[in-house]
N, C-alpha and C positions, 0 to 999 in steps of 0.2 A: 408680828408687825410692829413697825418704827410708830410712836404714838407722839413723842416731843423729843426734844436733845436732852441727850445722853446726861448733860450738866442739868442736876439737879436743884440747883439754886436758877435755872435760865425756865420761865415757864412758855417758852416760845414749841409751839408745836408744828407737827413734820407737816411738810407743804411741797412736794418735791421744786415746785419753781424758782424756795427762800435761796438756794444754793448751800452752803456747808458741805460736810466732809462726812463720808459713811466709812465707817468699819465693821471689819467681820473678823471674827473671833472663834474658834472652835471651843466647844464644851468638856471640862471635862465631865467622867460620870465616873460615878463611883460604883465598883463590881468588889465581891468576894474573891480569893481565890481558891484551893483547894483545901489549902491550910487553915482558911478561917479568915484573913486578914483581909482589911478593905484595900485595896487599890483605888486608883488614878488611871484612865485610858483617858484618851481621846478618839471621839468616835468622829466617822468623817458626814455622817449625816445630822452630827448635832453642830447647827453653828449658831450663835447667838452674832445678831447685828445693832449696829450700834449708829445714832448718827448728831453727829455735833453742828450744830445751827452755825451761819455765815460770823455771825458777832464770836461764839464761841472758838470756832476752830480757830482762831487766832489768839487766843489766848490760853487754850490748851489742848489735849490729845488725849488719848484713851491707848492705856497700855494694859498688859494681861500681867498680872503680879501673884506670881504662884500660892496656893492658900488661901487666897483671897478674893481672884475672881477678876473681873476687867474695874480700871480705876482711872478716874481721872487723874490727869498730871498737869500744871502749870509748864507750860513750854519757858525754859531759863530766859530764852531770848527777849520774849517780851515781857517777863514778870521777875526781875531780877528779887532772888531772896538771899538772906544771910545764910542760912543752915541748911540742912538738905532737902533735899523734893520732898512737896508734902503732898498724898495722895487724899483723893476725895473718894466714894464709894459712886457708880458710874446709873444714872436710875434706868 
């Protein structure tokens, strides 16, 4: 269950009438295989959802960053930086 936005510096909590932007995201899980070694699936009954408050989805997005899991991202448009996209860890 969605508890606040997804932006962890935003302490505004889910309200479905605030309006913002939801995402959903598939999990991955991690399994053995016969050999021993861990893998990476995705499973289709594991989705993690995600949702960024009215103030926030204008100012960034939530993208899935392999190894690391769903991350916030600075949308270029409205937050012009010098060096490349810097991601935030998504709460």
């Amino acid at each position: 269950m969605i508890a606040k936005c997804a932006n962890p510096a935003c302490p505004v909590r889910f309200h479905y009438r605030l309006g913002g932007k939801f995402f959903r995201f598939h999990a991955e899980i991690d399994s053995e295989n016969e050999s021993g070694c861990s893998t990476a699936h995705i499973s289709s009954h594991n989705v993690q959802h995600f949702w960024l408050c009215a103030c926030c989805c204008h100012l960034f997005t939530l993208v899935y960053v392999e190894g690391r899991g769903v991350m916030l991202k600075p949308l270029e448009a409205e937050i012009p930086t010098i060096d490349s996209p810097k991601y935030f860890v998504a709460a």
